[in-house]
TORMI-464721 format. One record per residue: x, y, z of N, C-alpha, C in turn; chain. Coordinates in steps of 0.2 Angstrom, whole numbers, always signed. Atoms other than C-alpha are relative to their C-alpha. Layout:
N
X	Y	Z	X	Y	Z	X	Y	Z	A
...
REM end
This chain:
280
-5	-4	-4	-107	+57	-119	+6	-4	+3	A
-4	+4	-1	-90	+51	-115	+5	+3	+6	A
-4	-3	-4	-80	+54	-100	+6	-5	+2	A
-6	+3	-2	-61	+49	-97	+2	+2	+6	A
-2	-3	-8	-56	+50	-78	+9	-1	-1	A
-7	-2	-1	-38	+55	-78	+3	-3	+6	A
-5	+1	-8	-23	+52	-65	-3	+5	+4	A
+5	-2	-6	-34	+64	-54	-5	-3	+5	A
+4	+1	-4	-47	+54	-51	+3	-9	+3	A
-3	+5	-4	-46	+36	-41	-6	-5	+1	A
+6	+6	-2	-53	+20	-38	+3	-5	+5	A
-2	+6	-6	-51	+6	-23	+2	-5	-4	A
-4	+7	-1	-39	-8	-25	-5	-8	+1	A
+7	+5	-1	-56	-18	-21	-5	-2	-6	A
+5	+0	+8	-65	-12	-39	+3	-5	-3	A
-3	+5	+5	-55	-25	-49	-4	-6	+3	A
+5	+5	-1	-62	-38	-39	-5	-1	-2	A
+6	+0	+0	-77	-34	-38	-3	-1	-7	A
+4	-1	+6	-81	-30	-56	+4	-6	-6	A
-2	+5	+2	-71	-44	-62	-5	-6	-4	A
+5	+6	+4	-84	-57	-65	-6	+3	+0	A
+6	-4	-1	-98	-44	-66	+2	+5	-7	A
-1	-6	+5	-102	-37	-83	-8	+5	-3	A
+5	-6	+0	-121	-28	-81	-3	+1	+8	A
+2	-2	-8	-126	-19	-66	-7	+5	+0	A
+4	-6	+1	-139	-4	-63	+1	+4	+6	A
+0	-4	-5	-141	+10	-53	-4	+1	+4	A
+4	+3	-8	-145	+7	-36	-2	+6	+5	A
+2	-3	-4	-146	+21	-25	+4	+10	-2	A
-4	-4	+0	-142	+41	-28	+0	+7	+5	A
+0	-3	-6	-136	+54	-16	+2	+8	-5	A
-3	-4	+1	-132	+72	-17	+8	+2	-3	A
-8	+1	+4	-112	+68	-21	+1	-6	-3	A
-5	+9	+5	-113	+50	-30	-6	-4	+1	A
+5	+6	+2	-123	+36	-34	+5	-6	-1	A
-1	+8	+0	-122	+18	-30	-2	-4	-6	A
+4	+5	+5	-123	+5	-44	+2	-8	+1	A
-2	+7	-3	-125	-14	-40	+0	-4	-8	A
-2	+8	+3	-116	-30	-48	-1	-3	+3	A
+2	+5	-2	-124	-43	-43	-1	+2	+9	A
-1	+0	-7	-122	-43	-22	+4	+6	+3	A
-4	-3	-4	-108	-31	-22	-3	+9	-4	A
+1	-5	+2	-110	-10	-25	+8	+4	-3	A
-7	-4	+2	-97	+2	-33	-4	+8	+1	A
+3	-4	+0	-100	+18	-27	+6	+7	-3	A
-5	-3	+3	-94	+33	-38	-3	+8	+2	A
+1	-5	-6	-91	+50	-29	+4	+4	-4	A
-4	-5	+4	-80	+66	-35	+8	+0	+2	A
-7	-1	-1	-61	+69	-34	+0	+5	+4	A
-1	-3	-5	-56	+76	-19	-2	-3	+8	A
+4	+5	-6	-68	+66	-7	+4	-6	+2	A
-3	+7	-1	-62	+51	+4	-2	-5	-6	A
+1	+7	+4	-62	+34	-6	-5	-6	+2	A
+6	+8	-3	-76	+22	-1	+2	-3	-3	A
-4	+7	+0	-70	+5	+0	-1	-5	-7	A
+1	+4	+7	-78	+1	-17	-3	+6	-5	A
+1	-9	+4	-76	+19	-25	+3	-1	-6	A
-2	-2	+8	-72	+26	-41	-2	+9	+2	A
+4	-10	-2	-71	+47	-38	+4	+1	-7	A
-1	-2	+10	-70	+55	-57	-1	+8	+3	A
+1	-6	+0	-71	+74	-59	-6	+2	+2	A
+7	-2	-3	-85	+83	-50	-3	+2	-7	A
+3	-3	+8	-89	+94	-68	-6	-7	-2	A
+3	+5	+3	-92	+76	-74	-5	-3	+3	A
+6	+2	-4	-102	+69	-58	-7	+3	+0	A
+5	-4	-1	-113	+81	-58	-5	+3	-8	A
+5	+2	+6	-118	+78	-78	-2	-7	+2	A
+2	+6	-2	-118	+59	-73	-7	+1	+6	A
+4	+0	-6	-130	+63	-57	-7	+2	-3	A
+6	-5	+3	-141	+75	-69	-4	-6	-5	A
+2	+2	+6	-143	+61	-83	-2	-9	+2	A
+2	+6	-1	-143	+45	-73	-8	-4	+5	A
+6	+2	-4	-160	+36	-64	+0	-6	+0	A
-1	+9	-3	-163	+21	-52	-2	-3	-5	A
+3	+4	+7	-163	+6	-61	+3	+1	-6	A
-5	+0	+9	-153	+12	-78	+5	-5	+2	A
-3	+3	+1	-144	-1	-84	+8	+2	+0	A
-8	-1	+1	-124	-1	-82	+3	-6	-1	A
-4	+6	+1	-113	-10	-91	+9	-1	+2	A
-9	-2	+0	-95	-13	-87	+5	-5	-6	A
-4	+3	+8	-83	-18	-102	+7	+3	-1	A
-8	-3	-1	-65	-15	-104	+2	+5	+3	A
-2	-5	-5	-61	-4	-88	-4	+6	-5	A
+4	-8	-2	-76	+8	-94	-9	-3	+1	A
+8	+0	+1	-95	+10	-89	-4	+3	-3	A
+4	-2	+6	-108	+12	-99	-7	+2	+2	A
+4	+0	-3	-122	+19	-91	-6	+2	-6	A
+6	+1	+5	-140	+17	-103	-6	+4	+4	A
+7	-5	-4	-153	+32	-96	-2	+1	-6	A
+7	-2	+0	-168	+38	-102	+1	+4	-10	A
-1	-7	+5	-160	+52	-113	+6	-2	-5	A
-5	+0	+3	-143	+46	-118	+4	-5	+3	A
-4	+7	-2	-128	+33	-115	+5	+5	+2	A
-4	-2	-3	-115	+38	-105	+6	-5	+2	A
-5	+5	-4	-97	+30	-104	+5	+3	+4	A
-7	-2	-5	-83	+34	-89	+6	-7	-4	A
-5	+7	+0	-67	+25	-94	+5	+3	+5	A
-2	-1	-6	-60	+23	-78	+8	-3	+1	A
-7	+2	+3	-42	+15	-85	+5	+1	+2	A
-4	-3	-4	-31	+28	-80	-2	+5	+6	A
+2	-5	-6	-40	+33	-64	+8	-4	+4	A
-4	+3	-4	-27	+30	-50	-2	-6	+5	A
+4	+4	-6	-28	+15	-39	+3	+2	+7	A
-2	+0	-7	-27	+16	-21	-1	-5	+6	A
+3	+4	-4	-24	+4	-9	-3	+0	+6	A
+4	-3	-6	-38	+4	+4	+0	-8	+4	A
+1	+7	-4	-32	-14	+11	+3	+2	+8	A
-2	-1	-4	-30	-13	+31	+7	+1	+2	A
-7	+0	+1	-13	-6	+33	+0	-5	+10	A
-3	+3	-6	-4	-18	+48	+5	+7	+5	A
+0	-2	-3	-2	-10	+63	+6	-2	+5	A
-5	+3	-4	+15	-11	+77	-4	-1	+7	A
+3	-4	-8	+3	-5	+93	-3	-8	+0	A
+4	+6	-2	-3	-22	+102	-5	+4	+5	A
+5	-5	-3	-20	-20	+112	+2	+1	+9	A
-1	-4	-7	-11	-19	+129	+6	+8	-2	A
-3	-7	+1	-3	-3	+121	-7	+4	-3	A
+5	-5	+4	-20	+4	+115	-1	+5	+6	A
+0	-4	-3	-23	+14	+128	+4	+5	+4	A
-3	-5	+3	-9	+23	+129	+2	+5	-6	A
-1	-5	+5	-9	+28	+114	-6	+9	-1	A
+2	-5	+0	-14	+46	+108	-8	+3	-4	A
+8	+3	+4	-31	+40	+96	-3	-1	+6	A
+7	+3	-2	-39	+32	+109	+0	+6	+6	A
+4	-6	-4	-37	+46	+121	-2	+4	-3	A
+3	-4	+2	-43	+57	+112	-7	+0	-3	A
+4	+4	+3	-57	+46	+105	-6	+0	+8	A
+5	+0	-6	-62	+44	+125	-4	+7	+2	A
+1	-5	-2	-63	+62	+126	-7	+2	-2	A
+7	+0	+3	-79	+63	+115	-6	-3	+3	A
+5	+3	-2	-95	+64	+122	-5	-3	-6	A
+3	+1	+6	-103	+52	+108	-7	-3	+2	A
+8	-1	+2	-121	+51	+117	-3	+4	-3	A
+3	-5	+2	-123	+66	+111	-1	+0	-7	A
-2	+1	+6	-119	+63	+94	-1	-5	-4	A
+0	+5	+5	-123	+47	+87	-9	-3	-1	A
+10	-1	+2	-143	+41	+81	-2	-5	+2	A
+4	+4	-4	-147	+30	+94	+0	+1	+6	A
+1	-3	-10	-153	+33	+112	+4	-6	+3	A
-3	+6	-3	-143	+25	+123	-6	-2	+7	A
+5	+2	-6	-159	+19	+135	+1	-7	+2	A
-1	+6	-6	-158	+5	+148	+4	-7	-9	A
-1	+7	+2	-159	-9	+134	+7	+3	-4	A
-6	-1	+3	-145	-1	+123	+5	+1	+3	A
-9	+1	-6	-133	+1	+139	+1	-6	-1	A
-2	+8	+1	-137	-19	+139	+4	+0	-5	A
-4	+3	+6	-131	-21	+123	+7	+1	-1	A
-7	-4	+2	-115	-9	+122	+2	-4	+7	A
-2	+6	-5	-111	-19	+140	+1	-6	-3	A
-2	+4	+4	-110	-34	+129	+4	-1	-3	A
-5	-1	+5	-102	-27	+117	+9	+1	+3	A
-6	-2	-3	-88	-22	+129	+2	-5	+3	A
-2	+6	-5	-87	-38	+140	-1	-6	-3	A
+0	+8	+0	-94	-54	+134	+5	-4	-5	A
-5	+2	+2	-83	-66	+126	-3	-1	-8	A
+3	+0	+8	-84	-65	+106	+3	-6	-2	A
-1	+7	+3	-79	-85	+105	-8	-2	+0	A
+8	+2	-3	-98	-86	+111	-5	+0	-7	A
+3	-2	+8	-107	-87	+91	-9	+2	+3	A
+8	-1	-1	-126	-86	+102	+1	+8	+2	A
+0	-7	-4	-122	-71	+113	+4	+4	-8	A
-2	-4	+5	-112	-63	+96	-5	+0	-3	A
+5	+0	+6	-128	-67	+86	-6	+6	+1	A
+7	-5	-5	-139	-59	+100	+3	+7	+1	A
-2	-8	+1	-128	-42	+100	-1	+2	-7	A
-1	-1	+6	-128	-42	+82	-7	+2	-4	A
+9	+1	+2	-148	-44	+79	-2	+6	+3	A
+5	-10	-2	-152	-28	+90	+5	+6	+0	A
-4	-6	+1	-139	-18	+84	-2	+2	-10	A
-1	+0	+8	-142	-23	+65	-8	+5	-4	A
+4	-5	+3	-154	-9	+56	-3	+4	+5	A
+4	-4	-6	-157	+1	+71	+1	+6	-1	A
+0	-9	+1	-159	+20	+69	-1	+1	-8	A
+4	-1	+7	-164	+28	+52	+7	+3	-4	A
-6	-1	+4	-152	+34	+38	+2	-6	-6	A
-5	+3	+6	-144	+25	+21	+5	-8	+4	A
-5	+5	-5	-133	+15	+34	+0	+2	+8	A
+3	-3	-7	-143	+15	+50	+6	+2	+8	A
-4	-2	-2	-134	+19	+66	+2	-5	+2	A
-4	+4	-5	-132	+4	+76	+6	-4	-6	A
-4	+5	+6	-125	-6	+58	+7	+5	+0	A
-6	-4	+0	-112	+9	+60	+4	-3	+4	A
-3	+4	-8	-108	+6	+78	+2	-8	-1	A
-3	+7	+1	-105	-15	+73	+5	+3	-6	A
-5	-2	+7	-94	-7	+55	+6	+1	+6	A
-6	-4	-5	-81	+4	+70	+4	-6	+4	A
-1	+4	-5	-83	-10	+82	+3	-6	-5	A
-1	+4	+2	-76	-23	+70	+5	+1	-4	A
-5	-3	+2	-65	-13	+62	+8	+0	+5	A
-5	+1	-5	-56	-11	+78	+4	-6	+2	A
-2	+4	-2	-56	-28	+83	+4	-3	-8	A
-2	+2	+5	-50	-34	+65	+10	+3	+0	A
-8	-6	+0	-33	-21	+67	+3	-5	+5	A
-5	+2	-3	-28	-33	+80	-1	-9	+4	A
-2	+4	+0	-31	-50	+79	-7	-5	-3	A
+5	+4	+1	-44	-63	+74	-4	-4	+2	A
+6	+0	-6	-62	-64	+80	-5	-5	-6	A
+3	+2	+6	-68	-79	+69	-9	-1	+2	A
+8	-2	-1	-85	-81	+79	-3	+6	-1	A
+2	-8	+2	-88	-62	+78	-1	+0	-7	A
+1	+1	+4	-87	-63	+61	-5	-5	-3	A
+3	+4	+0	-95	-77	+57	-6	+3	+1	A
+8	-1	-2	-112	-71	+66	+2	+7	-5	A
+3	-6	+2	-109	-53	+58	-3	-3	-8	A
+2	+2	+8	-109	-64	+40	-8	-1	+1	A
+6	+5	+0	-126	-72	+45	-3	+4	+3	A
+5	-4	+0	-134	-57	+53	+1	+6	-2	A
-1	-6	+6	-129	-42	+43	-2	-2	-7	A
+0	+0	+6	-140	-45	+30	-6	+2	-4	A
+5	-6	+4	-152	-35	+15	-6	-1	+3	A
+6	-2	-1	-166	-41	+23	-3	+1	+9	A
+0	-3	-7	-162	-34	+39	+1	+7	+2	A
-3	-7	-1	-154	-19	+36	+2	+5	-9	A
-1	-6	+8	-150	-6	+19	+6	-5	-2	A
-4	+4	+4	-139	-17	+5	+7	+5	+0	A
-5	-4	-2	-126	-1	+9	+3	-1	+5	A
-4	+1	-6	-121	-6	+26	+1	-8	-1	A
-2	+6	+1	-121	-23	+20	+7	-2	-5	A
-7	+1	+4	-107	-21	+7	+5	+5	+3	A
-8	+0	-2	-96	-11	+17	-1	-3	+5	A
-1	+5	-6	-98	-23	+32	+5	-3	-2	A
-1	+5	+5	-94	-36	+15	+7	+3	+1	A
-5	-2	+1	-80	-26	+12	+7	-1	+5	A
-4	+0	-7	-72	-24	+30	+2	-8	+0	A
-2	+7	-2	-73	-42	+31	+2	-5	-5	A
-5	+1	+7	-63	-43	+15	+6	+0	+1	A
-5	-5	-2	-51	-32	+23	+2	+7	-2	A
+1	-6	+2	-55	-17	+17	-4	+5	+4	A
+3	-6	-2	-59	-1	+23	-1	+8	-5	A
+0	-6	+3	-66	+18	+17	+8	+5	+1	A
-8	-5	+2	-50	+31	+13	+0	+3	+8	A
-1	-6	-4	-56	+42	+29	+1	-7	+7	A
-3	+4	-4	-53	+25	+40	+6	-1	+0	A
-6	+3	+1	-37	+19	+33	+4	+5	+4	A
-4	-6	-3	-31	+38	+38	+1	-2	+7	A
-2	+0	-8	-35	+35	+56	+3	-3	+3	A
-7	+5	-2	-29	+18	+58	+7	+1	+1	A
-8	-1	-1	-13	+23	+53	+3	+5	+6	A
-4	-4	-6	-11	+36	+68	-1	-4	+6	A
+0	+5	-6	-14	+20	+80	+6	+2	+2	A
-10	+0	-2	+7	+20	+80	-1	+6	+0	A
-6	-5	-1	+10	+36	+78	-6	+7	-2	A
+3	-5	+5	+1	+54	+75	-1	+5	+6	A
-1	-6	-1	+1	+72	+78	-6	+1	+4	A
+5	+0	-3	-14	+77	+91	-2	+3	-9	A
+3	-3	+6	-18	+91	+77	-1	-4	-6	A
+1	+4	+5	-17	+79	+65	-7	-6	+1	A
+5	+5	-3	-28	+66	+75	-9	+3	+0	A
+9	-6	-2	-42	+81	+78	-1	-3	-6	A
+5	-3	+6	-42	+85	+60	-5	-8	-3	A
-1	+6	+5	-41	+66	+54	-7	-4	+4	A
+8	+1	-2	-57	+62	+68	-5	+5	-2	A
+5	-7	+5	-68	+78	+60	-1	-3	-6	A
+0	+4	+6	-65	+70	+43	-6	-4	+2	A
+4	+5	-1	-73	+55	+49	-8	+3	+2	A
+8	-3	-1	-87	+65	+59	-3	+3	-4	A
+2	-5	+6	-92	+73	+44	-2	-4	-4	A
+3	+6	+6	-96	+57	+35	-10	-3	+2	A
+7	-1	+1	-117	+58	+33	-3	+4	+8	A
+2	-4	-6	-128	+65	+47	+0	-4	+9	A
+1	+1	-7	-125	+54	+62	+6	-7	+0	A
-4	+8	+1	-113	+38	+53	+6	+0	+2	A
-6	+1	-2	-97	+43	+56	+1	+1	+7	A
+0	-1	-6	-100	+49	+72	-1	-9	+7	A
+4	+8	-1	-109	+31	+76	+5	-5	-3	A
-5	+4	+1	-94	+22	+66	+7	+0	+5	A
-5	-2	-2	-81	+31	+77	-1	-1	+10	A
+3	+2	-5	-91	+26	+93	+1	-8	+3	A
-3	+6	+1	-90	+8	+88	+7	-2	+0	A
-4	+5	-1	-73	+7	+85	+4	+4	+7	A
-3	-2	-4	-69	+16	+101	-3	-5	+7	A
+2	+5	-6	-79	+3	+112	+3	-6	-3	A
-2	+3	+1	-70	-8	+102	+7	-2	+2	A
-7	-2	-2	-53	-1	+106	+1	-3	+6	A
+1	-1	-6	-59	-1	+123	+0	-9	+3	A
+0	+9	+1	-64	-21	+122	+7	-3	+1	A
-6	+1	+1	-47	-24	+117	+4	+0	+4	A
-2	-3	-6	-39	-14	+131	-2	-6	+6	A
+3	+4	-6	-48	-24	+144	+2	-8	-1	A
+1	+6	+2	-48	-41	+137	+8	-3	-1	A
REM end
């Protein structure tokens, strides 16, 4: 079966890299709209046209996903070979040539707003208005205020205290990409948009990792700390400078609406991140 992804469909500005020195992979994880397949360390995850872009995406026509989804299982081998996949299942081989898919760039677009202007801007008020304990898949109890106080005040030149927030935030809550690994993705997002936290980093490389937490939060951590972000981020960074309330509402809903509890839990992060910044 052969499928050709036209200028409809799209892939991140990140797949080249990645799939560059990676020519067999399998399939790693699949969900109701897409399946992850791993290269070595890193994942390409391939979703439908119309859908945001994940930051190491490939979206093809849903028609086609949804024969892909029916015919592929964990574990089948995929190959990648001249800008097409080859997926090797049970029943049949299957190639995407993803050639003339569009590319998009999903690199952190730069930003005018410094963080003594973040909190007038129109994102973070609107950002403070949500009540996200309600909303996001970890309780906030005594030890978890500890840690979000942390998160908001201590100094992130500090590589022990950033190892020590990062160790009880890293696989905590249940789901694909737990909640607390959401809350450090939001929170580090933010702080990336507005200057350079080389300890912060550092400790998230050395505790954000597969045998802490799901290999899915690990590669887009991986990615972030690339510089890359998913398609429904890039959107909202960009109304830091400048954006429409309605436009803001709809462009945080998008977000909320990303799995059962993660975007909610990503957009918590980076609002105590924004918040950090503000202060600091």
């Amino acid at each position: 079966m052969d499928f050709k992804v036209n200028d409809r469909g799209a892939k991140s500005n990140l797949l080249p890299l990645y799939l560059k020195n990676h020519s067999t992979g399998k399939v790693h994880s699949k969900f109701k709209n897409g399946l992850n397949v791993q290269f070595g360390n890193s994942l390409l995850y391939i979703s439908c046209t119309g859908a945001p872009l994940s930051a190491f995406g490939l979206n093809i026509e849903e028609e086609n996903l949804r024969m892909l989804l029916d015919s592929a299982r964990i574990d089948d081998i995929v190959v990648n070979k001249g800008e097409r996949l080859i997926f090797y299942s049970m029943h049949e081989t299957i190639n995407i040539d993803y050639k003339n898919a569009g590319q998009v760039d999903l690199r952190l677009p730069i930003i005018k707003c410094s963080s003594r202007g973040i909190t007038n801007t129109k994102l973070y008020n609107f950002l403070a208005g949500i009540e996200f304990e309600k909303l996001i898949g970890i309780d906030l109890d005594e030890r978890a205020c500890r840690y979000i106080d942390l998160l908001l005040n201590s100094n992130k030149s500090d590589l022990k205290v950033n190892s020590d927030i990062i160790r009880f935030f890293t696989g905590r809550g249940k789901g694909l990409t737990p909640s607390g690994d959401d809350i450090l993705l939001g929170f580090t997002l933010a702080l990336t948009m507005f200057g350079k936290f080389d300890s912060w980093t550092t400790a998230l490389e050395a505790g954000v990792t597969g045998n802490r937490t799901t290999m899915i939060s690990v590669a887009y951590l991986s990615a972030l700390l690339q510089g890359y972000a998913s398609e429904h981020f890039i959107r909202l960074i960009k109304l830091i400078d400048d954006g429409d309330m309605d436009v803001i509402e709809e462009k945080v809903k998008e977000v909320q609406s990303f799995g059962h509890t993660s975007g909610n839990d990503a957009l918590f992060g980076f609002f105590l991140g924004m918040k950090y910044l503000a202060n600091h």
